[in-house]
C-alpha positions in Angstrom: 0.8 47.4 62.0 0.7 46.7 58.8 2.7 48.4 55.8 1.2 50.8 53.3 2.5 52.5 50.4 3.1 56.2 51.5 3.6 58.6 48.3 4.3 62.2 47.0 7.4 64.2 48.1 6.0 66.0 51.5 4.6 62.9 52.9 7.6 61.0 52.3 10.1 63.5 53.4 7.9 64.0 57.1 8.3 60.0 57.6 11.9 60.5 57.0 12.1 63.4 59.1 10.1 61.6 61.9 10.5 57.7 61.2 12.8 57.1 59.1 13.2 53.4 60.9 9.5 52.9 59.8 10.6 53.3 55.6 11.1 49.8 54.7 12.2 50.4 51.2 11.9 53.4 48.5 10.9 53.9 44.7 12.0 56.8 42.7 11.4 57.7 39.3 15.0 58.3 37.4 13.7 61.2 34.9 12.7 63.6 38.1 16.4 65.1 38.3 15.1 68.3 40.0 17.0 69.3 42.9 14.2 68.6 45.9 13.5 65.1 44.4 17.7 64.4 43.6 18.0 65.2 47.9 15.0 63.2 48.9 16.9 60.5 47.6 20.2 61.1 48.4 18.7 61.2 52.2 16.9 58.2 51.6 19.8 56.3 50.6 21.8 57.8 53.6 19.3 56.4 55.9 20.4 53.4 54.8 16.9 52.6 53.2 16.9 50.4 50.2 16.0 52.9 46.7 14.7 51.1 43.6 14.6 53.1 40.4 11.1 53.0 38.8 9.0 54.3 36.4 6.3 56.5 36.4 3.5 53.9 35.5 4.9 51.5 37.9 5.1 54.0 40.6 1.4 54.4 39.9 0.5 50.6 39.9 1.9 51.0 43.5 0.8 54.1 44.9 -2.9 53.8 43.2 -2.8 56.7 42.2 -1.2 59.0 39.8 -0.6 61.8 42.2 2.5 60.1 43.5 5.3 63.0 42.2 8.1 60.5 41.2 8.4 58.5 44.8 6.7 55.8 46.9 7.9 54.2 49.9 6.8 51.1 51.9 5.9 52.6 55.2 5.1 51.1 58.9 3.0 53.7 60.4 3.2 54.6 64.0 0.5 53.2 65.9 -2.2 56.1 66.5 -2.2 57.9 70.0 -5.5 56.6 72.3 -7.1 58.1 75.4 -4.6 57.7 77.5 -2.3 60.3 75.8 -4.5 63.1 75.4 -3.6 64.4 79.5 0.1 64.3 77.8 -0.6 66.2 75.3 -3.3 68.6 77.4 -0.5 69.4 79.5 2.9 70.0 77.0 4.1 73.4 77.9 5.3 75.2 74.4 4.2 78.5 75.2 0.8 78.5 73.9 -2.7 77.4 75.3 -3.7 74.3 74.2 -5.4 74.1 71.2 -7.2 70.3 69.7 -9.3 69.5 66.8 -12.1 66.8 67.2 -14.0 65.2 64.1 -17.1 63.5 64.5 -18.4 61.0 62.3 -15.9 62.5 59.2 -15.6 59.3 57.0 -13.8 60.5 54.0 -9.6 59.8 54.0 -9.7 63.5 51.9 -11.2 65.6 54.7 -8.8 64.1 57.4 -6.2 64.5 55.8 -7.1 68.4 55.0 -8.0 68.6 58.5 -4.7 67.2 59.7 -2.7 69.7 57.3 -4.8 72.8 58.6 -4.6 71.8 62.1 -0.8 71.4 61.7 0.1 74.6 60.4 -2.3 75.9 63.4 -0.3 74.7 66.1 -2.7 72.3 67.8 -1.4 70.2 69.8 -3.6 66.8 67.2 -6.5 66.0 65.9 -9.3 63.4 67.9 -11.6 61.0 66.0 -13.6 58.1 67.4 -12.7 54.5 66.5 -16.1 54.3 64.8 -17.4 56.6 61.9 -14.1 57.9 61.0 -11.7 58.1 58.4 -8.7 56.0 58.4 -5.2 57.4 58.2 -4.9 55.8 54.6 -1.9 57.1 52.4 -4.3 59.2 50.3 -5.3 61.3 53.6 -1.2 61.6 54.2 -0.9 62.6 50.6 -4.1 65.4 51.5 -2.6 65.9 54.9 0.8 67.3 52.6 3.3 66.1 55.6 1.1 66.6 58.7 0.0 63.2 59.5 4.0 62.6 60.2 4.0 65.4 62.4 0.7 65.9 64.5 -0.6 62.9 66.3 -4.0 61.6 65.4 -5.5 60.3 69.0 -8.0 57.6 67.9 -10.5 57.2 70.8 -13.5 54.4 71.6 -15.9 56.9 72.4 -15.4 60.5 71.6 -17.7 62.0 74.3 -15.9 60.6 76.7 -12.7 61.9 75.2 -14.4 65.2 75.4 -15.1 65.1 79.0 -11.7 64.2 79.8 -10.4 67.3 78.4 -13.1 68.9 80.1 -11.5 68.3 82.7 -8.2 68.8 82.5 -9.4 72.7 81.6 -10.2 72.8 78.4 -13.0 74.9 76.9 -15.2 72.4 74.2 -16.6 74.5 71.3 -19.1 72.9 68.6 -19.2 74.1 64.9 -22.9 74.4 63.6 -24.7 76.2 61.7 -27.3 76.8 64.3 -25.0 78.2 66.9 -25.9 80.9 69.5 -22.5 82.5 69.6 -20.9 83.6 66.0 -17.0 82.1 65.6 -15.4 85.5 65.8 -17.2 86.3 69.3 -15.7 83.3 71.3 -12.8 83.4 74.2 -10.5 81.0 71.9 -7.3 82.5 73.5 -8.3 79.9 76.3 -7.3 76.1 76.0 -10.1 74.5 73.8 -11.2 71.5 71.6 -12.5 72.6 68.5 -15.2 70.1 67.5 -16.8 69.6 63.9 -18.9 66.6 62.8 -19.5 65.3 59.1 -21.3 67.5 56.5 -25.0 67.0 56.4 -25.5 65.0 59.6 -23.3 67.6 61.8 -22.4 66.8 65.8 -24.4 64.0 67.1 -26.6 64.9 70.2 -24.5 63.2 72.5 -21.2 64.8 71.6 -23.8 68.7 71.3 -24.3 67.7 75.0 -20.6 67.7 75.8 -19.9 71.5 74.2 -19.7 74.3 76.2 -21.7 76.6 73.4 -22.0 75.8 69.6 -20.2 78.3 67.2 -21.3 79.1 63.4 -19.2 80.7 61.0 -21.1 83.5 59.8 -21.6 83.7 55.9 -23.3 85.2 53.1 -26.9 84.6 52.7 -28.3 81.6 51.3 -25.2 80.3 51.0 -24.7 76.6 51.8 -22.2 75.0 54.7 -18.7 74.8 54.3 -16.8 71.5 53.9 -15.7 70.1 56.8 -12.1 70.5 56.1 -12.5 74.7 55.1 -14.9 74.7 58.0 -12.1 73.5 60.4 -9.4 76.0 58.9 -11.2 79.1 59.5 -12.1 78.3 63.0 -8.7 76.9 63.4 -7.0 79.7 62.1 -9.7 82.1 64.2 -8.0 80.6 66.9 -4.4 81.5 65.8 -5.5 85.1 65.3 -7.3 85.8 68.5 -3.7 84.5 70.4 -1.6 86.6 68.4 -3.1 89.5 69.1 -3.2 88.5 73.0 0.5 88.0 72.1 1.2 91.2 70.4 0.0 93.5 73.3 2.2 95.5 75.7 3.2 94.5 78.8 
């Protein structure tokens, strides 16, 4: 795969964490002497990875962006999970029913990556897009995704439905997002395995991938009030989720 230029201080310290083999060679502005920054690169150097000092406008020249908080790194990124993983995944045993986030048809790097970082703090077990009609993993979605595309696999599948159905399968419940939705968010069985599934703003889940759901949600809200971004939209029922199992969690006996 080929190398990209991974930047900011939580995506760089997650490839560290989790690949540090993969972090080819570093770039660290001098002036940031803070003590989070002066560690990142003590580590770095420890790894044995190459540091370069550098200064802020060349770190931008690089990164292509100004967002890159004093460090960039030239990165060999994993090789995304496929269909074949997600029965591995379906079945890890950490405690906690499985829990997925599907995206259909979401095209901007920003939204994945704010999907990613919401689904990560969740506890799903990653987040499913289709080859096609989807955002890549670019370094600004790693910037967005804050250190969760280091830590949550993205399982990038041919054909989403079918990726549905194999879940479906294994004994997982498939939920749609839409504003149409019989069954209001807060009212669903989430405490059982499940794929959450949300497509792109405007368009919404394609009819084929509607056909796979079990029932579609919506996330009740205020009237005429417009939809939520894809990426809030995919916290709160993510997080819905993780409130409905702690309260399973929390009861006696």
């Amino acid at each position: 795969m080929k190398t990209q230029f991974l930047y900011g201080f939580h995506p760089v310290r997650a490839a560290l964490d989790a690949h540090p083999e993969r972090i080819l060679e570093a770039w660290v502005d001098p002036t940031r002497t803070d003590s989070r920054m002066a560690e990142l690169g003590r580590r770095l150097q420890e790894a044995g990875i190459p540091v370069h000092p550098a200064s802020a406008r060349a770190l931008e020249r690089k990164a292509g962006t100004p967002q890159h908080q004093g460090v960039v790194v030239r990165y060999r990124p994993p090789p995304p999970a496929g269909l074949n993983d997600l029965d591995g995944l379906a079945g890890e045993s950490d405690g906690a029913p499985a829990l997925f986030l599907a995206l259909d048809g979401v095209t901007d790097p920003h939204n994945l990556g704010a999907c990613m970082r919401s689904a990560h703090a969740a506890g799903a077990r990653a987040v499913i897009v289709p080859r096609p009609r989807s955002a890549p993993l670019t370094p600004a979605a790693r910037k967005v995704a804050s250190g969760a595309a280091e830590r949550l696999p993205l399982v990038v599948v041919p054909n989403l439905t079918q990726a549905l159905e194999r879940l479906k399968g294994g004994g997982l419940w498939v939920w749609g997002l839409a504003a149409e939705g019989a069954m209001r968010l807060y009212e669903a069985p989430l405490t059982r395995p499940c794929v959450l599934v949300l497509g792109a703003e405007g368009r919404g889940l394609r009819s084929g991938v509607r056909k796979r759901c079990d029932g579609l949600l919506r996330i009740p809200m205020a009237a005429g009030a417009e939809s939520l971004n894809v990426s809030v939209a995919a916290g709160v029922a993510l997080f819905e989720a993780v409130r409905q199992r702690s309260m399973v969690a929390a009861r006696p006996g």
